[in-house]
C-alpha positions as CSV (number, residue, x, y, z in Angstrom):
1,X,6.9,17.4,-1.1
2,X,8.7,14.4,-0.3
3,X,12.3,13.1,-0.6
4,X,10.7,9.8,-1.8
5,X,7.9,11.3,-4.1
6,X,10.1,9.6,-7.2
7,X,9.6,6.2,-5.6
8,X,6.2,6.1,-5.6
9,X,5.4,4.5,-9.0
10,X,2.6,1.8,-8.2
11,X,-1.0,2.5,-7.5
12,X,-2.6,-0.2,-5.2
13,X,-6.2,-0.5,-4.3
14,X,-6.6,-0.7,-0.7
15,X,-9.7,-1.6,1.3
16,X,-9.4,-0.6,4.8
17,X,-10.3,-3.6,7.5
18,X,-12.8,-1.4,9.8
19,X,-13.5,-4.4,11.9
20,X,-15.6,-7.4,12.5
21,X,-19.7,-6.9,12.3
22,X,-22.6,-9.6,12.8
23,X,-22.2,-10.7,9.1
24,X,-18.0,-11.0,9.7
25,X,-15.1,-9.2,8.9
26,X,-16.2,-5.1,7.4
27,X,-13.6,-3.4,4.6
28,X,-14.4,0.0,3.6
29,X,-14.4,1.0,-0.1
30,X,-11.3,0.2,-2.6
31,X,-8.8,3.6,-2.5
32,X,-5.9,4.1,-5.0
33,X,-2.5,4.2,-3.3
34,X,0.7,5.6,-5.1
35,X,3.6,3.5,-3.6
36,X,6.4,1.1,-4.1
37,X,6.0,-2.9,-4.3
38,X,8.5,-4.9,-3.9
39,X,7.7,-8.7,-5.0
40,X,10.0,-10.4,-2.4
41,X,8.9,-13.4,-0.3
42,X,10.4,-13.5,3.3
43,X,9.3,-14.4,6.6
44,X,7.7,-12.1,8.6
45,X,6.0,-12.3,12.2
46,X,2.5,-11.3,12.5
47,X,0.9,-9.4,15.1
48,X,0.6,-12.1,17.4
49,X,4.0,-13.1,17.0
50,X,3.9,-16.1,14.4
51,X,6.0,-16.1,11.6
52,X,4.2,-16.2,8.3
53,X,5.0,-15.5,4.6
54,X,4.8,-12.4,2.9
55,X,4.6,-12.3,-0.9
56,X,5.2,-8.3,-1.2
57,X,6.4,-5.2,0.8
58,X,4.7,-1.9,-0.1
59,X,6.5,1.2,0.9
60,X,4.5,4.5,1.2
61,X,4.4,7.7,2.8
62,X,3.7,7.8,6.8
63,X,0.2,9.6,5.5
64,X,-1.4,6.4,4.6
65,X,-0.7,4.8,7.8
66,X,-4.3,4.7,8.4
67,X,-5.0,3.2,4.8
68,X,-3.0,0.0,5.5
69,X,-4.7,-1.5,9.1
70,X,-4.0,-5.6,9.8
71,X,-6.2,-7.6,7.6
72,X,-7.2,-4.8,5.3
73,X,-7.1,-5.9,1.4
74,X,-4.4,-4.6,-0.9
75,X,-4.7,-5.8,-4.4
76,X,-1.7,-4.8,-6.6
77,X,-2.0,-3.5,-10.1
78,X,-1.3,-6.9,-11.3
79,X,-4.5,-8.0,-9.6
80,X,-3.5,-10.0,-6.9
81,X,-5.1,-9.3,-3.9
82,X,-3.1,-9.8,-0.5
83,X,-3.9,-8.9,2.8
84,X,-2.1,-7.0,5.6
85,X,-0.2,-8.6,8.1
86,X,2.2,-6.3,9.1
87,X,2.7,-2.2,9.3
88,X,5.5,-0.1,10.2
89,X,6.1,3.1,10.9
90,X,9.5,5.3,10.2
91,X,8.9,8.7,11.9
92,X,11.6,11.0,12.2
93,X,9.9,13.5,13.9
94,X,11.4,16.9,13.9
95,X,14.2,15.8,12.2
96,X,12.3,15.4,9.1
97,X,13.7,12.6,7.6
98,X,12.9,10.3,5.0
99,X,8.9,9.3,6.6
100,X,7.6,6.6,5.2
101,X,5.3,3.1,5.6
102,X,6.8,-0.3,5.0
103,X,3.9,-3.0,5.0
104,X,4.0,-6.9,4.8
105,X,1.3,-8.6,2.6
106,X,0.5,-12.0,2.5
């Protein structure tokens, strides 16, 4: 049990980017998240450096890291669908802090 577990009051569906096939871009199938969305616009810099606009932040725990890759689809439970343009990671390690995901959509 986490510190956070009352924070986590939004169910997104996310649709993991797997990569690019001979037909294009490949998502695997929608999964429910529990997390946090915050509806804040700020600018944000991409993998590639280039600052771009994201519409939301969703806050997790570190365990759905692997959920969230660049470019995978996250539609909230308002039904906007948004894509990934940024993931972090806050890993305390050992000192078991307060673990969690913050990611970027656009």
């Amino acid at each position: 049990m986490s510190e956070l577990d009352e924070w986590w009051v939004h169910t997104v569906a996310v649709e993991t980017k797997l990569g690019a096939g001979a037909y294009g871009d490949q998502w695997a199938s929608a999964v429910p998240a529990l997390v946090f969305v915050e509806d804040v616009t700020k600018l944000v810099r991409d993998a590639s450096g280039t600052e771009v606009v994201s519409t939301s932040t969703v806050f997790g725990e570190l365990t759905l890291a692997s959920l969230f890759a660049l470019g995978s689809m996250v539609t909230t439970s308002s039904g906007r669908e948004s894509r990934v343009i940024t993931l972090a990671r806050f890993d305390s390690g050992s000192l078991e802090g307060l673990d969690h995901i913050e990611v970027h959509l656009s």
